[in-house]
C-alpha positions as MATLAB code, in Angstrom:
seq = 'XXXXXXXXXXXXXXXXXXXXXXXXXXXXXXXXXXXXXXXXXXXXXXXXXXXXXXXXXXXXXXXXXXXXXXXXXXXXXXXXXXXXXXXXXXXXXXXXXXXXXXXXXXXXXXXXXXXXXXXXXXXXXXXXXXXXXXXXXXXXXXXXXXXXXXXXXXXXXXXXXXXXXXXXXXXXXXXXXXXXXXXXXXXXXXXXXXXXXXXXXXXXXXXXXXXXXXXXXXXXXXXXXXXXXXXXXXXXXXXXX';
ca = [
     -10.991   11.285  -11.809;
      -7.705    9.860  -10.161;
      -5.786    7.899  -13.244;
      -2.898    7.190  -11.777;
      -1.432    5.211   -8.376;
      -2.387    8.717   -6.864;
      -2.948    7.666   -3.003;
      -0.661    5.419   -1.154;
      -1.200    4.979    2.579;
       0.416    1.438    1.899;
       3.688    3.522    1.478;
       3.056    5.167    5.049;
       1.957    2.086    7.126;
       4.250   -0.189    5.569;
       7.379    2.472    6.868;
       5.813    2.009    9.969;
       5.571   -1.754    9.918;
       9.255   -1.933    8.705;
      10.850    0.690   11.350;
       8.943   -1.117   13.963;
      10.669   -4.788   13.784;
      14.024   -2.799   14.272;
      13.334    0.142   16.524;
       9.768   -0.486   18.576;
      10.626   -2.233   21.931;
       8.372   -5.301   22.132;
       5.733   -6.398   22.947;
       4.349   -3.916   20.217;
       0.632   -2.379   21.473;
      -2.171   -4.336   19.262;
      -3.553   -0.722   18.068;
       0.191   -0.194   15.543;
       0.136   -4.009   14.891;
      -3.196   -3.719   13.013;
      -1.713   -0.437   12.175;
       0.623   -1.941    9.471;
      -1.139   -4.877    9.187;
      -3.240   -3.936    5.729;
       0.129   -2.523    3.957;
       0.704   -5.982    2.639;
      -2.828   -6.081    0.697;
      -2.723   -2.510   -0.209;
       0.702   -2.523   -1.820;
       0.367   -5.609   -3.652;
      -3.417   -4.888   -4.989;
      -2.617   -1.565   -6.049;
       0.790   -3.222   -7.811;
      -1.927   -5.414   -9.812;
      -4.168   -2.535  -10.815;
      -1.501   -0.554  -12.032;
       0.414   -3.353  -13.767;
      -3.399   -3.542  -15.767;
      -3.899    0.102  -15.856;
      -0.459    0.262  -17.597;
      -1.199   -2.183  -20.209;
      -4.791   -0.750  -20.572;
      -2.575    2.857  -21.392;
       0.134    1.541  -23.859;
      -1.821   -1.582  -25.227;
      -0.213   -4.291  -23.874;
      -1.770   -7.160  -23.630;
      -3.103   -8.537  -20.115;
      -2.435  -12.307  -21.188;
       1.147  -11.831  -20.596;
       0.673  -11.092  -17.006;
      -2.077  -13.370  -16.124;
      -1.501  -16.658  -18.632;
      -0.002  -19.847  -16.870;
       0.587  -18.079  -13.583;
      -0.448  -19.706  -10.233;
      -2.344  -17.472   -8.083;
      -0.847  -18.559   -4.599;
      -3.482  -17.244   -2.442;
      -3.847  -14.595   -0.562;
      -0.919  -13.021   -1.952;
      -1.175  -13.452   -5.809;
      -4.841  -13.196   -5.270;
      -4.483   -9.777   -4.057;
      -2.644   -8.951   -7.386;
      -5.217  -10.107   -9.490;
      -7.683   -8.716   -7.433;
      -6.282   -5.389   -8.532;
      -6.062   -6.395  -12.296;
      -9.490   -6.688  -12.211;
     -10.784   -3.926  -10.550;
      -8.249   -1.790  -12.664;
     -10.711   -3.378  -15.595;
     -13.535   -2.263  -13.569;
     -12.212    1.206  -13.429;
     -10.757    2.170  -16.329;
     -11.835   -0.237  -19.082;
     -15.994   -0.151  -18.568;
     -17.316    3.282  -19.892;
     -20.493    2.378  -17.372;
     -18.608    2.278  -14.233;
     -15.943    4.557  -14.355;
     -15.723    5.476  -10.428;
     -15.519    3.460   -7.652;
     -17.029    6.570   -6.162;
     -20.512    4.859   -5.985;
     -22.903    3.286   -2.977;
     -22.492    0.270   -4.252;
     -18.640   -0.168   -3.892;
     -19.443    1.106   -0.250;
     -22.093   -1.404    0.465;
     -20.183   -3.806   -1.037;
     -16.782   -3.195    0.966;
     -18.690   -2.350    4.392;
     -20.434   -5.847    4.283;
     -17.322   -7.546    3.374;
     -15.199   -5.635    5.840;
     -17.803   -6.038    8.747;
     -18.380  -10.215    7.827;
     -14.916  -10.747    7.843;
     -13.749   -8.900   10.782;
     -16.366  -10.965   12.989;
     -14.729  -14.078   10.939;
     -11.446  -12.853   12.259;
     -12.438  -12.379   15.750;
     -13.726  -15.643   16.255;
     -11.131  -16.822   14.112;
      -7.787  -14.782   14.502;
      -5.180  -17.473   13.647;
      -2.085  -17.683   15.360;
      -0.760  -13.681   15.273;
       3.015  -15.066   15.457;
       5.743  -12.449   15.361;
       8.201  -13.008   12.831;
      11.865  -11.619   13.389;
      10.059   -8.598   15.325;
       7.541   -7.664   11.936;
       4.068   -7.700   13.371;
       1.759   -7.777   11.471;
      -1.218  -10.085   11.922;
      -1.171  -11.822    9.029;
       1.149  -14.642   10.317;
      -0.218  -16.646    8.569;
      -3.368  -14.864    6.810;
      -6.866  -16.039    7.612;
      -9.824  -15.829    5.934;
     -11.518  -13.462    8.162;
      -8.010  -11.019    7.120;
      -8.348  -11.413    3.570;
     -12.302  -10.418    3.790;
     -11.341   -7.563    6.181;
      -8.534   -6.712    3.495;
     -10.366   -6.359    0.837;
     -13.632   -4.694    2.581;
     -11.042   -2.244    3.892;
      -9.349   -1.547    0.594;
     -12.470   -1.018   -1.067;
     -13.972    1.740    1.289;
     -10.592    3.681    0.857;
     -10.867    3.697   -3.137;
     -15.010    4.882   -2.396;
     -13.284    7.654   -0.235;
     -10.547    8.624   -2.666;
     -12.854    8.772   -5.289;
     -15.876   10.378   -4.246;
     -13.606   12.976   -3.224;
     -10.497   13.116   -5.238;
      -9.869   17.055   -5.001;
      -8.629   16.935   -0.847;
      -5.357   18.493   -0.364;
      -4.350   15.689    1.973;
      -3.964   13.559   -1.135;
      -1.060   15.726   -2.613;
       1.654   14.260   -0.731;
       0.256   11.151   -0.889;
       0.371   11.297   -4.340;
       3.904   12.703   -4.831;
       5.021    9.435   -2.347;
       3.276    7.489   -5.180;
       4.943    8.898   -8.089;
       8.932    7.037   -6.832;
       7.682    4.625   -4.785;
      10.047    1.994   -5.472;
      13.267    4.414   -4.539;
      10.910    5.562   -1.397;
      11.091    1.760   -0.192;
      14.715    1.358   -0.854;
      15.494    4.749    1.147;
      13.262    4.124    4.105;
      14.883    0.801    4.440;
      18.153    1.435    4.012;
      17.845    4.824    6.513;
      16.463    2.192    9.203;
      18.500   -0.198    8.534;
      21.922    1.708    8.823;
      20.729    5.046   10.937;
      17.573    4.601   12.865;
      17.877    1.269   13.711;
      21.741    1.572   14.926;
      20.981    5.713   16.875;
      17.426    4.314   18.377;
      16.585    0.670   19.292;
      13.814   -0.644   21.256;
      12.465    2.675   22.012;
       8.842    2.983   23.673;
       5.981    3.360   21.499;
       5.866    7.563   21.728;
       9.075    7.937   20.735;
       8.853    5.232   18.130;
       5.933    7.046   16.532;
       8.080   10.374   16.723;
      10.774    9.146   14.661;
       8.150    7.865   12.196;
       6.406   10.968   12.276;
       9.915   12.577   11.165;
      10.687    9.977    8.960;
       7.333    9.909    7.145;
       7.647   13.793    6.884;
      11.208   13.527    5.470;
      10.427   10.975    2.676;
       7.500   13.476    1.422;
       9.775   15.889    1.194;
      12.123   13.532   -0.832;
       9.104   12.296   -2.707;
       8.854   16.221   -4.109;
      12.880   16.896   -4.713;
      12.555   13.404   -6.825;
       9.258   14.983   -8.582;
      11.304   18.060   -9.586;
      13.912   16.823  -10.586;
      12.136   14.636  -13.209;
      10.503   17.565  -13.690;
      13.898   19.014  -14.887;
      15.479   15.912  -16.311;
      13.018   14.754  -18.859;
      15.831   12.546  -21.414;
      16.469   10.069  -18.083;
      18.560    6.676  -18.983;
      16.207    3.523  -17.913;
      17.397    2.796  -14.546;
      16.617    5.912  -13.375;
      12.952    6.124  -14.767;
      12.928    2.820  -13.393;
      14.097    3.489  -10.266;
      12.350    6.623   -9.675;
       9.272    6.241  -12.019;
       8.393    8.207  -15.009;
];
């Protein structure tokens, strides 16, 4: 049973969603704008299940988190969305998976309704300083999609928790936030600067490479808090505990 934020493609497509708005000549091919286009959901759900399954762990108390706070939808939604089915997952002793048909059903129908929502109804797909994502602005259709999408990927991960292809996954999980600062500051001040506007192979090269490199980070950052177990705060907080 995964217990902790063990799989995180939202780390991997959101790298390539970030690279592309500095490096990826436009117009960017519709296939790599969908591509990065459920990081968004991904990231921020999973940030709402863990912030539960963290208070779940040491006791805290959810009200803190959820009391007198506006859900400004989609985003905030999203969040909660995650706080509840952290609850779902960890706190009900009768549904302990999301491993089960139901979750599937449930996530296939909502994925299939809203992605014929969001063909007939796609919004405006606007570009903004070169990210493209499609969710400029979000539509309903997206959000359904979003979700639906999100949900099959949890019935995936935990039906079948023991594939190797989750390891480095995981280990990108485990320093996430210093993963984000790295890959944006390497694009930013080396990719960005060495590479611009490239075509869409060698774009997905350097990603590739890039991708590959922050694994490998992922594990030196692993075993080093392996090593270093009496770490001051801002280091557990910037590379996790």
């Amino acid at each position: 049973m995964v217990q902790k934020r063990d799989i995180t493609m939202d780390i991997l497509t959101m790298v390539a969603a970030n690279m592309a708005a500095e490096v990826l000549a436009e117009p960017h091919p519709f296939w790599f704008r969908l591509y990065g286009t459920f990081a968004a959901p991904l990231f921020i759900l999973i940030s709402g299940l863990m912030v539960a399954y963290t208070a779940e762990t040491k006791n805290y108390n959810l009200r803190h988190f959820l009391d007198g706070y506006f859900p400004l939808f989609p985003w905030t939604g999203f969040s909660l969305l995650g706080v509840n089915l952290a609850r779902l997952r960890w706190k009900s002793r009768q549904h302990s998976t999301f491993g089960r048909n139901t979750i599937f059903l449930f996530g296939s129908s909502t994925l299939i309704i809203g992605s014929i929502i969001w063909r007939f109804y796609p919004g405006s797909f606007l570009i903004r300083e070169g990210y493209s994502e499609l969710f400029y602005p979000p539509t309903i259709g997206y959000v359904m999609s979003s979700i639906g999408l999100i949900l099959i990927l949890f019935f995936i991960v935990d039906l079948k928790p023991a594939i190797v292809i989750y390891k480095p996954l995981q280990v990108l999980g485990e320093s996430s936030l210093f993963l984000y600062v790295l890959h944006l500051t390497l694009i930013e001040y080396v990719i960005a600067p060495l590479w611009p506007e490239k075509n869409i192979q060698t774009f997905l090269l350097i990603y590739v490479v890039l991708s590959c490199f922050l694994i490998v980070v992922a594990y030196g950052v692993r075993a080093l808090k392996d090593r270093w177990k009496d770490r001051p705060f801002i280091i557990r907080f910037l590379f996790g505990n």
